[in-house]
C-alpha positions in Angstrom: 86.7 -150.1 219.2 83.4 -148.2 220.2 81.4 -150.0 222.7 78.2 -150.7 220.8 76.5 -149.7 223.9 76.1 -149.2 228.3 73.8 -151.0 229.2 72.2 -155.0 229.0 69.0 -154.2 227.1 71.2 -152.0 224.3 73.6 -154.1 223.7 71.4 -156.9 223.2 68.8 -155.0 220.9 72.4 -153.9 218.5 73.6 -158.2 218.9 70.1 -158.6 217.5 70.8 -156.5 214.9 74.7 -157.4 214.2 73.2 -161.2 213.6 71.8 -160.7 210.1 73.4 -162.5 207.3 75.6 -160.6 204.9 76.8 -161.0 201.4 79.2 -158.8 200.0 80.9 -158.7 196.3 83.4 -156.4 195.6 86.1 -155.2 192.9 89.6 -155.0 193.5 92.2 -153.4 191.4 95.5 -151.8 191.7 98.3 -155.0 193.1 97.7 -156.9 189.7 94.7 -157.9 187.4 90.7 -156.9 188.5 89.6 -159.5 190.5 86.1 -160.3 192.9 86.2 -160.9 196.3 83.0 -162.3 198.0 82.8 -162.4 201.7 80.1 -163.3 203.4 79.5 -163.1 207.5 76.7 -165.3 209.5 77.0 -164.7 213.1 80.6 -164.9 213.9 81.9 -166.5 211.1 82.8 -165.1 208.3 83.8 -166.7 204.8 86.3 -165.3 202.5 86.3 -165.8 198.5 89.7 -164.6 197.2 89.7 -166.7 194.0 87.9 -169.7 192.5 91.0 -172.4 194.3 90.4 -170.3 197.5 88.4 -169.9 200.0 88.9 -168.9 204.1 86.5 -169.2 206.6 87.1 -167.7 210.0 85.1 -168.5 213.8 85.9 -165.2 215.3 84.4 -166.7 218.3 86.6 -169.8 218.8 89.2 -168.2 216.5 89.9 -171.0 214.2 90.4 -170.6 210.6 89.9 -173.1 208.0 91.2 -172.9 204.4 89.5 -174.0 201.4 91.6 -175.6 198.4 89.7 -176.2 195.9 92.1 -177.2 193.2 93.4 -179.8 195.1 90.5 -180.7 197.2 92.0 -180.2 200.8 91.4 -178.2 204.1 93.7 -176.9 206.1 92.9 -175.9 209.5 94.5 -173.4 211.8 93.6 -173.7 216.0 92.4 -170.8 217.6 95.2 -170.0 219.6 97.9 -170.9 216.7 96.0 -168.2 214.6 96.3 -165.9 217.3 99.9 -166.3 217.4 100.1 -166.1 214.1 97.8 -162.7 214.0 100.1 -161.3 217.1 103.4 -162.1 214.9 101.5 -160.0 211.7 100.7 -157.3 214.1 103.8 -156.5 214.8 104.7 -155.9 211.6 101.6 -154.2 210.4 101.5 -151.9 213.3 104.7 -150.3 212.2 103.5 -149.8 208.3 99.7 -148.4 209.7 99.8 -146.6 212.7 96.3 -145.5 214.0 94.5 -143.3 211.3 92.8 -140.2 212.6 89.3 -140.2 211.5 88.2 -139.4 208.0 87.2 -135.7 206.9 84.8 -134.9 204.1 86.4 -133.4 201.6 83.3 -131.8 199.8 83.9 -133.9 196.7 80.7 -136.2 195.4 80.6 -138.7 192.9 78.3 -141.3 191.4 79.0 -144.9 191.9 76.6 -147.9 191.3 73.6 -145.0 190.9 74.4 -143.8 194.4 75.5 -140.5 195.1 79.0 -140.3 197.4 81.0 -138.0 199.0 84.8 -138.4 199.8 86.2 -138.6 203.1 89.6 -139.1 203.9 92.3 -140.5 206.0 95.8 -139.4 205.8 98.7 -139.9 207.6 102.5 -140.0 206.7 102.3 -143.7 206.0 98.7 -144.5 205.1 96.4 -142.6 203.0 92.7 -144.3 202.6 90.2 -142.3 200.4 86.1 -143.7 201.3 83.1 -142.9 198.6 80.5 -142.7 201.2 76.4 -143.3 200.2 74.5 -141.7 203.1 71.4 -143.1 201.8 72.8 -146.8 201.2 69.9 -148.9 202.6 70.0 -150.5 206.0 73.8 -149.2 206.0 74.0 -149.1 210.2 73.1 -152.8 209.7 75.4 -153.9 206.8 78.2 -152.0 208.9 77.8 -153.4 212.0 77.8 -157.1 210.6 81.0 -155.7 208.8 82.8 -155.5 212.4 83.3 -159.3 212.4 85.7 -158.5 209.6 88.2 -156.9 213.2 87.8 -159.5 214.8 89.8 -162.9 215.2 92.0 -163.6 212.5 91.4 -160.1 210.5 92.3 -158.2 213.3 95.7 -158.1 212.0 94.8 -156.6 208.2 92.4 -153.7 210.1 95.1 -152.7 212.2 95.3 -148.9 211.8 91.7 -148.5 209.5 89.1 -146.1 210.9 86.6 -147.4 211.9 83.8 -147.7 209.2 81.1 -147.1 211.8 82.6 -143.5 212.4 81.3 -142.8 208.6 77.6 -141.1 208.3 77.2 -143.6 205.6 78.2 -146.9 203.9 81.5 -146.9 201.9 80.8 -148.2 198.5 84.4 -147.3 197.6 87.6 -147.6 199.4 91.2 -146.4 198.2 94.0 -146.8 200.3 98.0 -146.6 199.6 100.3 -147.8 202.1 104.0 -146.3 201.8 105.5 -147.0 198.4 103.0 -149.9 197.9 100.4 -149.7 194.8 97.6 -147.9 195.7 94.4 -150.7 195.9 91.2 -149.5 195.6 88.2 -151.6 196.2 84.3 -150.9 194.8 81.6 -152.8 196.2 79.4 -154.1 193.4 76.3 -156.0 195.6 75.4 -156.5 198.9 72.3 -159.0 200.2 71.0 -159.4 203.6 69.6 -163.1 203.1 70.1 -165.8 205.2 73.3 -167.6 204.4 73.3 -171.6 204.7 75.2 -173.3 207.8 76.7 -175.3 205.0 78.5 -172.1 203.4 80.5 -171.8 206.5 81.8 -175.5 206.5 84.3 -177.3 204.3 82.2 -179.6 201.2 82.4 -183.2 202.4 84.7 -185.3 200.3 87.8 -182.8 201.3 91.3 -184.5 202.5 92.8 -182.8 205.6 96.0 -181.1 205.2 98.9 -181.1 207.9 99.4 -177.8 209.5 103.2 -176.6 208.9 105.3 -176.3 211.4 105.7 -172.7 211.7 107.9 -170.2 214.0 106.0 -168.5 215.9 108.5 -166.4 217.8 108.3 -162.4 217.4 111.1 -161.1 215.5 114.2 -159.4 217.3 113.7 -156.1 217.5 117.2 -154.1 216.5 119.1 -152.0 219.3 120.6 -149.6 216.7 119.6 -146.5 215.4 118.2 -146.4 212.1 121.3 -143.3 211.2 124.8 -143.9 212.1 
């Protein structure tokens, strides 16, 4: 990751600035039926709307995560350093599908999405291809991105294992299609994004909520095979 900056003052002037609230809705389509994900991010927490039963919230701080199910009314927590086991253990699979991406290229291709003008810029490697519809003249995109970098942090560091970094972008991707191997290719269109200040209480489970026993879980890293993949 880029250091934000090399110096005391800097870096505290771009904290200031990465502490802004931040509501994102987006579209995803390609693994099954269209279907909204809402995230939002205060500070170093970040909450995760995958479905109307679901709902994560992660302390990338502290590293905790805490699930949200709504159907049947229950919380499940995850400790910090469980999570990071459990993030090391999904790593090492990850790694292999999404080796580090070279930075995106422009491609000279535009396109209109949600009234903003894009261009393409791409990512390809043998395993991973990610396509980004860029908006250089999003507004107050160098602050919506750098609130975005909580989302490789903690918990999520596993899932952006491998994704260029959005800050190397001259704008704010209001598209993202990415294929991994044989997988179906996902694409994801951002519909809204609000800079209002979230509620403490958005980032906590409702009151009411029965806590649910953590499984026991292996947390050993899988054996790693002597052989050759060819006889």
């Amino acid at each position: 990751m880029k250091l934000f900056g090399f110096c005391g003052i800097l870096s505290l002037a771009l904290l200031a600035t990465a502490r802004a609230d931040l509501t994102i809705v987006q579209n995803v389509e390609g693994a099954g039926p269209l279907h909204e994900i809402t995230i939002k991010i205060k500070g170093d927490k970040a909450r995760v709307e995958v479905s109307p039963q679901m709902t994560t919230i992660v302390d990338t701080k502290s590293g905790e995560v805490t699930n949200i199910l709504r159907d049947k009314k229950t919380v499940m927590r995850i400790p910090g350093e469980k999570a990071k086991a459990l993030a090391e253990v999904a790593k090492s699979f990850v790694k292999e599908e999404t080796p580090n991406q070279p930075a995106p290229k422009p491609t000279g291709k535009t396109q209109t999405i949600n009234g903003y003008e894009t261009s393409e810029y791409v990512s390809d490697s043998p395993k991973f291809h990610a396509t980004y519809w860029v908006a250089t003249n999003y507004p107050d995109y160098q602050k919506i991105l750098q609130q975005m970098d909580v989302l490789r942090q903690g918990a999520f560091q596993a899932i952006s294992r491998g994704m260029p970094d959005y800050r190397e972008l001259p704008g704010f991707p209001l598209r993202t299609v990415v294929k991994v191997g044989d997988q179906p290719e996902i694409t994801s269109t951002i519909e809204s994004v609000n800079l209002a200040p979230l509620p403490d209480s958005d980032f906590t489970p409702p009151a009411g909520y029965s806590e649910m026993k953590l499984p026991d879980i292996d947390l050993k890293m899988p054996a790693r095979s002597s052989k050759p993949d060819h006889p």
